[in-house]
N, C-alpha and C positions, 0 to 999 in steps of 0.2 A: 303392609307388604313386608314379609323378612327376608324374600330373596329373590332372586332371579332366574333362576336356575329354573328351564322348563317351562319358563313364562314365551309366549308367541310374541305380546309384545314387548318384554325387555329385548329381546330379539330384534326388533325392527326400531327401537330406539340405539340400543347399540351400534348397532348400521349406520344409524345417521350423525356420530362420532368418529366412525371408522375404527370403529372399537370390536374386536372378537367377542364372540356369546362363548367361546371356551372359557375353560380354567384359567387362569393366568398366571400359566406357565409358559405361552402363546402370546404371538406378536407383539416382541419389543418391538418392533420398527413401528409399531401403526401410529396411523397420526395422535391419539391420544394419549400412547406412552412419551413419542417423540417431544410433546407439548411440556409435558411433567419433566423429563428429564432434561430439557433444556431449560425450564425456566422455575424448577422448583427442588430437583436433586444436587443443588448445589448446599443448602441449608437445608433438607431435611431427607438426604441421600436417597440413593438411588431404591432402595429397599423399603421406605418410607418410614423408617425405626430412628431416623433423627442422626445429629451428628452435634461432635463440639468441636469448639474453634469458633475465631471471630466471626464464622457466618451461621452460627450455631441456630439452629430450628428445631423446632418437638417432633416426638414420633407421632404421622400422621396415621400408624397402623399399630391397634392395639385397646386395652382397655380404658385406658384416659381419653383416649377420641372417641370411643366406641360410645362412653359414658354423655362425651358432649355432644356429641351429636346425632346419635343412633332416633334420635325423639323429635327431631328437628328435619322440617322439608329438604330435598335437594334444590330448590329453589334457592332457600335459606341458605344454604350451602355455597352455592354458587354466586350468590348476591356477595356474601361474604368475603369469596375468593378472588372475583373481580373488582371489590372497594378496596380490600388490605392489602392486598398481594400482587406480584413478590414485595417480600416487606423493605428492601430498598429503595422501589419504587413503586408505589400501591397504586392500582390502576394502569399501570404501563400496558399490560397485554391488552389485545384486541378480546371481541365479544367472545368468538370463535376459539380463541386459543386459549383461554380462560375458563371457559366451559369444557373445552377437554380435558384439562390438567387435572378440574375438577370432579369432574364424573370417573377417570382414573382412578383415583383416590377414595371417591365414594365405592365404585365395585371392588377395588383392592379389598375394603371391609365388608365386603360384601351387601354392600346398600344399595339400591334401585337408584342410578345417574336421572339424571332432569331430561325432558323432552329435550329436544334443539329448539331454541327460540327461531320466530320467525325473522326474516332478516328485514333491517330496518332502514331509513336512511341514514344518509354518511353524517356523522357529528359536524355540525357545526362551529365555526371558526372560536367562537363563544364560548362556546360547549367543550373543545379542547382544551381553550388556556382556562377553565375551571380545575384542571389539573395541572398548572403549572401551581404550586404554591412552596414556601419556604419550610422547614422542617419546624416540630412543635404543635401543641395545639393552639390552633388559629382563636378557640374560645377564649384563650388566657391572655392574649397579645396585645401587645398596646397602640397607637398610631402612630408609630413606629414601621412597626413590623405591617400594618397597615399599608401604609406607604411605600414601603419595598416593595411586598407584591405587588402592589396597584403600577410600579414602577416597572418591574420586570414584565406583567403581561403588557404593558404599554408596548414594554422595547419589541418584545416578539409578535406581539400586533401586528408591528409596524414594517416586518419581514415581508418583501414584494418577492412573488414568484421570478425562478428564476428560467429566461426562455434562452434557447441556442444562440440569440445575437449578443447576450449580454456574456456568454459564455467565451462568445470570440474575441468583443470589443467590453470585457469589464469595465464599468464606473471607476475611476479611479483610484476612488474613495475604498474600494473593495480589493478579495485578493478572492478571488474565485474558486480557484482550481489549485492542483496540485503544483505547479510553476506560473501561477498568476491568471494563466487564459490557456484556451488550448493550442497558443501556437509552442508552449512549453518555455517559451523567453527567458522567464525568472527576470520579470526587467517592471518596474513601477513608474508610472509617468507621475508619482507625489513628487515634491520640489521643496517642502517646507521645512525638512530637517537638507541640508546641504553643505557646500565644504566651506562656507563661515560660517556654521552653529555648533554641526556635526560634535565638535569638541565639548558642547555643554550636555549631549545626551547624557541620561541618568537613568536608574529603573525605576520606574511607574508602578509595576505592579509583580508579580509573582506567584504560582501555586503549584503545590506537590501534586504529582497523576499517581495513576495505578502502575506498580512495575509493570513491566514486558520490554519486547523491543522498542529500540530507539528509531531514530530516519522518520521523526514523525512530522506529519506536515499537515496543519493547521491549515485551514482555511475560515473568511471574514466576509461577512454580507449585513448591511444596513444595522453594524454596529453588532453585530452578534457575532461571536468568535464558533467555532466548531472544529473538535480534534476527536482522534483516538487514542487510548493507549492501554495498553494492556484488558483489551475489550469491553473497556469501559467509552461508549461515548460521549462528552458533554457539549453542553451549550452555557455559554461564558457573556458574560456582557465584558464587550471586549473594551470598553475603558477602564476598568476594575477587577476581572476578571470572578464575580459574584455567577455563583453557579446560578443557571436561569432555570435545567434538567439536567437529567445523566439519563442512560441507558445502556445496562451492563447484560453482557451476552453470556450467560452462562453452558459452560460443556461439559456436556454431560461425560460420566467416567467411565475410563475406558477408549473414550476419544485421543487418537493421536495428535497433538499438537506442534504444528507447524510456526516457521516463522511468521511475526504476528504481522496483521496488516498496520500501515502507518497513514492510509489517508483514505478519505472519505468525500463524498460528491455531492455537492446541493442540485438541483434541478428540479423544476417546478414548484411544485410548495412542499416537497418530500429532500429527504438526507438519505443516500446512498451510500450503504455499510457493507466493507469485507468482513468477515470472520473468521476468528483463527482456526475452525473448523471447516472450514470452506463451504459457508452460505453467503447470500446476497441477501441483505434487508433494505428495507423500504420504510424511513420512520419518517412521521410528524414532524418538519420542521420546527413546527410553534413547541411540539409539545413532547414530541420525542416516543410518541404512541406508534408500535409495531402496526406497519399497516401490510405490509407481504414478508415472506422469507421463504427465500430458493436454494436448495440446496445445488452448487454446481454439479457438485460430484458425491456418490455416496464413499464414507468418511473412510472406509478400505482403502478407497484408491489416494489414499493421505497427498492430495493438492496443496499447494500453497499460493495465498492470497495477500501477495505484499503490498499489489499497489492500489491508489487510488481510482474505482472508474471513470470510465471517456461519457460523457453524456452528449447522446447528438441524436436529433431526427426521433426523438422519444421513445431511444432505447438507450439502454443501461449498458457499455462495453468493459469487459474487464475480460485482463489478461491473467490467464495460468502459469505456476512455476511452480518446479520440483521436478515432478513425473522423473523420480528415480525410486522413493523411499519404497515402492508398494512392489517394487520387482517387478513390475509390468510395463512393456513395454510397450511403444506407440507413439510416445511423446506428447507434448503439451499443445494447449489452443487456447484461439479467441473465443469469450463467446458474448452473444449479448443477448440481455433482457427484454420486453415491453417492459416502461418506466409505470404504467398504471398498474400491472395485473401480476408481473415476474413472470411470465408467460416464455421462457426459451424461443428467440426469433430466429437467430441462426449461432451456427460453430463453427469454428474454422482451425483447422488443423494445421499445429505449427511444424510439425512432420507429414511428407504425402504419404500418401500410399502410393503400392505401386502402380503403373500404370496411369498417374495424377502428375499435373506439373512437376518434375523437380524428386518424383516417385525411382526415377532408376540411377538415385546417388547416391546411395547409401554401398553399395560397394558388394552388391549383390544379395545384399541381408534380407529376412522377411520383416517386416512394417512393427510387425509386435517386439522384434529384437535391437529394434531403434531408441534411442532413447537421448532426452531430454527435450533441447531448443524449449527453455523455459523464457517466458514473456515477463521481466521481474516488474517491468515499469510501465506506467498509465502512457498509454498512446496518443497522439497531435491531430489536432484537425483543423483542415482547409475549407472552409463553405465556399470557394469560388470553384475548385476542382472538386467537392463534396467527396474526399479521401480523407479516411485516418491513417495511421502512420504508426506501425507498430515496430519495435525490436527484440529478435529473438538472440538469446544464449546460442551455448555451446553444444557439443553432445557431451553425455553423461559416459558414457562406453569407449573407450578407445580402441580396443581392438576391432572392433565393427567394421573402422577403417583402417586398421593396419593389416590386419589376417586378410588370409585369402579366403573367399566363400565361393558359394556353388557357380554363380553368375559371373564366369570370367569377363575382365573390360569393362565391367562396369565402372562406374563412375564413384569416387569415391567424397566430391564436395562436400556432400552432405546435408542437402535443402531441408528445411530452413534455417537450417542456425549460422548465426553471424551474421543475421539479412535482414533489411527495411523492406516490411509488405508496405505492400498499400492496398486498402481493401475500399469496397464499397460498404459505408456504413450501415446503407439501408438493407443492402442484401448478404453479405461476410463476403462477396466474391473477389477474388483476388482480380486486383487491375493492373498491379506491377510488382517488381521485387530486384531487388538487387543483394546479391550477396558480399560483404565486404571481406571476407578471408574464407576461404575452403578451406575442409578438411582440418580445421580448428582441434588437433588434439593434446593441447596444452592448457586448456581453460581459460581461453584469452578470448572472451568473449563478447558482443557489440551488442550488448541488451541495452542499452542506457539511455539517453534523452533523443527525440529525433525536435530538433529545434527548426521550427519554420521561419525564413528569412527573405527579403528579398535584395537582392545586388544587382543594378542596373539594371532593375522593371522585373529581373525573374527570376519568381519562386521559386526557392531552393531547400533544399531539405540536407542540416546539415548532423553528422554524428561522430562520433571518435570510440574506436574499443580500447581495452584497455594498454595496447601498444602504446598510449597517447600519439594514434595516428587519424587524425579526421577527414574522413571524405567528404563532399559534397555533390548531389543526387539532384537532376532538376525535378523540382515537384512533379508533375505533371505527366513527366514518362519515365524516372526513373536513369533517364541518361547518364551517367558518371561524367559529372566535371572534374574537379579536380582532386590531391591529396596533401593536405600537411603535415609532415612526420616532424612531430618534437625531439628527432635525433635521440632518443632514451631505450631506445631499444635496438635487440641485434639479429633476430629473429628473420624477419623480413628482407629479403636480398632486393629486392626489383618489386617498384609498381609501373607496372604499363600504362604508360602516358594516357593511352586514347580509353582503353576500359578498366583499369584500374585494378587490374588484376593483381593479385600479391603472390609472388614467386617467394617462398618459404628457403634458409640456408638447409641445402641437403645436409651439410654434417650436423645440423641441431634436430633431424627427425628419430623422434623416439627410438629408444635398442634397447635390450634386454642388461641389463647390469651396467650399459656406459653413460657417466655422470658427464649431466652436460651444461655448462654455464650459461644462462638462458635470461634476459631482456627484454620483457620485465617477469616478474613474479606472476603468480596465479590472483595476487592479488594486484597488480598492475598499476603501470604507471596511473592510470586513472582509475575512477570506481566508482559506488553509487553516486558521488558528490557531484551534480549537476552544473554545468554550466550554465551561465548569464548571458544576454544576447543584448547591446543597446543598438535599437535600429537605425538611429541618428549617426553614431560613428561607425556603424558596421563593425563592431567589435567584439569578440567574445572575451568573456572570461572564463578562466580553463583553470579548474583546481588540480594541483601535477603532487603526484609524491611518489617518485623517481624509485622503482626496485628490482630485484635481481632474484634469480635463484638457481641452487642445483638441482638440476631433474635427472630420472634417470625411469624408467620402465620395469616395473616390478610384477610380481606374480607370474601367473601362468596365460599363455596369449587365450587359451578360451576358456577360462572361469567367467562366473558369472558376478564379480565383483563391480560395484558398481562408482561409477567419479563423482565424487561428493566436493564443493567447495570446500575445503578443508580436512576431506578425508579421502581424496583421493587415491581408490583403490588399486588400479590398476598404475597409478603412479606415484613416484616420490618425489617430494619438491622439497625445500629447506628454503628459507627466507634468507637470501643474501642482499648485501650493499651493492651499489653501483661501483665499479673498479678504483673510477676516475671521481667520486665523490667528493664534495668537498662540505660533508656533514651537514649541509641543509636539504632536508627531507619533504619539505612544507614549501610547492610556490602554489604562483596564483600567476597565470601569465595572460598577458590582454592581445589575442590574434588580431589582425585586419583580415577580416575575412574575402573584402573585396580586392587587396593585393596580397592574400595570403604571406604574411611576415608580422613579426614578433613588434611590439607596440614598448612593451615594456614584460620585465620579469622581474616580482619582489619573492625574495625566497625569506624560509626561516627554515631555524633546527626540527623543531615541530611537526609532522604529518597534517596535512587540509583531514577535517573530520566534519565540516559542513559541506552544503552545497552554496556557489554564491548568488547573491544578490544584486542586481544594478538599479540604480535609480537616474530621476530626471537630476535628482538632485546636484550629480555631476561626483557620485560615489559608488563604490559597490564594496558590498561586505562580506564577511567569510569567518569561519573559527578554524581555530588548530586544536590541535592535542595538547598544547601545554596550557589549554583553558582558558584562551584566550578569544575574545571578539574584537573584530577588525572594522574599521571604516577610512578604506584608500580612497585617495583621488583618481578618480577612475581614466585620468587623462594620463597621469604620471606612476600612478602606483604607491605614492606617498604614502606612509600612515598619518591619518587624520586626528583618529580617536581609536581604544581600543583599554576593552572592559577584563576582568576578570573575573572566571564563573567558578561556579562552584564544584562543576562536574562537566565532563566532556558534551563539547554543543555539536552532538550528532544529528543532526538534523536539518531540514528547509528551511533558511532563513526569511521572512516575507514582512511584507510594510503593508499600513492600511491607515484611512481615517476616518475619524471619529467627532462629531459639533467643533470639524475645524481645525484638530489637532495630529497628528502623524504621529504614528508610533512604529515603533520595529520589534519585533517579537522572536523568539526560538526555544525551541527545545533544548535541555543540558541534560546529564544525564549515563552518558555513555548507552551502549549494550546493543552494540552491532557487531557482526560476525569479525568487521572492520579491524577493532581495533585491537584483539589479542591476538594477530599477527605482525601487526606493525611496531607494536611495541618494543619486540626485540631490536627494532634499527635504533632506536632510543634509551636503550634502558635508566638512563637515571630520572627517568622518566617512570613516575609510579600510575598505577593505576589509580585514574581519576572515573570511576563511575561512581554512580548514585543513586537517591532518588531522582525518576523523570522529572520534570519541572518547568513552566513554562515560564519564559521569564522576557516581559515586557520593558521596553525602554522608550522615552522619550523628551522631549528638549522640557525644563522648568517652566512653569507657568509663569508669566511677568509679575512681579510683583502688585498688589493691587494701587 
């Protein structure tokens, strides 16, 4: 056979690729270009004529392939491309994904693709970690290298599925999720590093990532470590940090690139990946083998996927953020997966439409002229109320709610931004919601941690925007209990005792050319750096770095400029100091949440650039900007111990253990949107990024 062209049956083999029998001028999107460009245009471009550079690959189109393989089966072909390739990870794709890239390729040169093999059963446990092995040929290796392997599929063997209760109530030993479990805590009930050792931790271990965004958070299950970073994801033997697999997501060119995701999800015997393209994957625990990918959104509507998924009731939840870059309006959502299949269950709209709850706030506007309420961070879950717990941003548009529109009296709140839904996870259906500030158009907004707690028998759900003002929500129905304002801001006139309502200072609402001294910044008293919850003292830890700014309202009240975290169009903001300053930039303060009042407050010059830590050990940790790691007494605030890094420790600090041993881990690194604005409150203060880098600590082993 020399061609296909005309043939009835390349025809009906085509089909069953989702391949066009046209010319191939026709259907990039189809699943069989989609296959090649995601997992083979990265090294040998998108045109199939090769590239150089360190990910350098041959031209797969042309006389030198045509030579080698023109004589040779498509079978052969495909055998080939599923044992070698991608050549970073040879074997990684599925059967299915594999055979498309390759039949691609083949009809590019115009060669007759392979039938569709018949579909078989699911590989076996076995049969996976035969693809786990070390790099090298395994022909030439000594018993040595013997015994690594045989070591590392031991370790990933030994990886137990993981089910929704272990999700709620982690092994100790473990750090599950993206704040430890999903009540969001940030809190470890280990005890063996504590405030008489603390001072002997040291670092263990160490390894450089793939650039990208920082804010990464690792997660640890039965001694396996598992992170993201710059789309690459690995699997670590988390007492040495010996690569056990990787799995790099390549994007294809021309893709818009969004801020990148920083955490990923175990659940059942599969790993739950964002992409910085905005897909869901579904890999191999053991082995890191693609077993689904969803795309959320197609890559026009340029979504971004920062946080970690919610895994519950055997769907996949993950929140959307951005919903400005694409000009389209409507705003952001939940949505979540089937955990077996990436099957879309339900979506949920983090702006209503109208005539939908919360649909006639927007201040008369239509639905598509709304914009933002992006979801930046992985949502909480209760199994006794069976609610998740999501928080939504700001709006992206200001004039929406400053201008007047056609729908006089309407209402200008603005649902849902600045608000804790609470949804049913089985179904997306909203069960409750409260909004913490209306009408948000200063980009002060309550996307951040919803921390589950309980004070005196009841469940309480508590949060803080960036005011560094926390409310407190009863689980259950949403009722507003109470408010703590860290006095840092100036914004806020009145919160109503009984529903918590926030009366905004009329002379600080937006105007046309008047500069207005404003508390806090866009970047806010607080930010992504998570707070820590110990349920024992009823305490939070609350990372503050106190700012100011002049704003003032620019442009024209109806362009279609859009409010970007740091490019905000429609206004101007300038990074200012607090009045009354007294040059410490950097606390960390311990609330009583059950007599809402301050425990203690340890400040430094420095800006919080981590999220913190608590332990049983009777400590909680944190870094700053001047590249420091901390371990206070979480009673007094004392510093205990405290390390220097080599790069800013942007990132989830989290503890695990290991044949007995405790360790504490973080990311350094810098390269969060964070830290070149804060900068300026600092300046002798240079830029400390880097390489990512994962950098493990823990107490000396006794001497033998």
């Amino acid at each position: 056979m020399r061609g296909i062209k005309g043939s009835a049956a390349a025809v009906v083999v085509l089909a069953a690729f989702g391949i066009s029998a046209q010319p191939w001028a026709q259907e990039p999107g189809s699943p069989a270009a989609a296959a090649y460009l995601r997992h083979c245009s990265g090294c040998h471009g998108a045109d199939l004529r090769g590239i150089s550079g360190p990910t350098s690959g041959p031209a797969l189109k042309g006389k030198d392939f045509a030579a080698k393989w023109r004589h040779k089966t498509a079978a052969e072909f495909l055998a080939f491309v599923a044992e070698k390739m991608p050549a970073n990870q040879p074997g990684s794709l599925d059967g299915a994904t594999s055979a498309a890239a390759a039949n691609f390729v083949r009809i590019r040169n115009h060669l007759p693709p392979a039938p569709a093999a018949a579909p078989g059963a699911a590989p076996s446990a076995a049969a996976l970690l035969e693809s786990v092995v070390l790099p090298g040929d395994a022909e030439d290796q000594d018993s040595t290298y013997t015994a690594a392997v045989a070591a590392h599929r031991d370790l990933l063997g030994r990886l137990r599925p993981v089910d929704d209760a272990s999700l709620v109530a982690p092994a100790a030993e473990d750090w599950l999720a993206w704040r430890g479990a999903s009540n969001t805590q940030g809190y470890s009930k280990l005890d063996k590093i504590d405030r008489s050792n603390v001072a002997r931790l040291a670092l263990e271990w160490s390894l450089s990532l793939d650039s990208g965004t920082n804010g990464i958070a690792p997660i640890v299950h039965d001694g396996v470590m598992f992170l993201i970073s710059g789309g690459t994801v690995r699997a670590l033997d988390a007492r040495n940090g010996d690569l056990l697999w990787k799995f790099t997501w390549p994007v294809a060119p021309g893709v818009f690139i969004a801020d990148q995701p920083r955490g990923i999800t175990l659940y059942g015997t599969a790993l739950y990946v964002p992409t910085v393209d905005g897909h869901i994957l579904a890999l191999d625990a053991k082995s890191g083998k693609l077993l689904w990918d969803q795309a959320v959104a197609p890559p026009a509507q340029k979504y971004w996927l920062t946080a970690a998924p919610l895994a519950v009731h055997g769907k996949i939840i993950q929140g959307v953020a951005g919903c400005s870059s694409n000009g389209t309006g409507g705003g952001c959502f939940i949505v979540a997966y089937d955990a077996a299949t990436g099957k879309e269950a339900w979506r949920f709209n983090a702006i209503p439409h109208p005539g939908e709850t919360g649909g006639d706030s927007w201040n008369g506007a239509p639905w598509d002229k709304r914009y933002g309420a992006s979801v930046w961070n992985t949502g909480s879950y209760d199994p006794d109320l069976n609610l998740v717990f999501f928080g939504v941003g700001q709006t992206y548009k200001i004039s929406t709610l400053l201008d007047p529109q056609k729908q006089k009296g309407a209402s200008s709140d603005a649902l849902f931004t600045d608000t804790t839904l609470a949804l049913d996870p089985d179904t997306g259906k909203l069960v409750w919601f409260y909004q913490h500030a209306a009408e948000d158009v200063w980009d002060l907004d309550w996307s951040f941690e919803r921390t589950l707690v309980t004070i005196d028998g009841q469940k309480v759900v508590i949060t803080g925007g960036k005011e560094a003002v926390f409310d407190a929500l009863d689980a259950k129905t949403g009722r507003y209990l109470w408010s703590y304002d860290f006095g840092l801001q100036n914004l806020i006139a009145k919160i109503d005792p009984k529903t918590g309502r926030k009366t905004y200072d009329p002379a600080l609402m937006p105007e046309f050319g008047k500069h207005q001294f404003i508390c806090p910044s866009f970047i806010g008293n607080r930010n992504w750096q998570t707070t820590a919850f110990d349920q024992a003292s009823n305490i939070l830890y609350v990372p503050i770095s106190p700012t100011c700014m002049d704003f003032w309202r620019s442009g024209h009240s109806h362009d279609d400029t859009f409010v970007h975290p740091g490019d905000l169009g429609e206004m101007t903001m300038k990074l200012r100091r607090p009045k009354d300053s007294d040059g410490n930039f950097g606390w960390l303060a311990a609330l009583d949440v059950a007599h809402q009042k301050i425990v203690w407050t340890d400040k430094w010059r420095a800006q919080q650039s981590s999220a913190a830590l608590a332990t049983s050990g009777g400590l909680v940790f944190n870094g700053t900007r001047d590249r420091v790691l901390r371990a206070l007494d979480s009673s007094t605030g004392k510093t205990l111990w405290k390390a220097g890094l080599p790069a800013l420790p942007n990132s989830f600090p989290l503890t695990y253990m290991v044949d007995g041993k405790q360790y504490l881990a973080l990311v350094t690194g810098g390269g969060t949107g964070f830290d070149g604005y804060v900068q300026a409150l600092t300046p002798e203060r240079a830029p400390a990024s880097g390489n990512k880098t994962i950098m493990v600590f823990a107490l000396p082993d006794a001497p033998p």
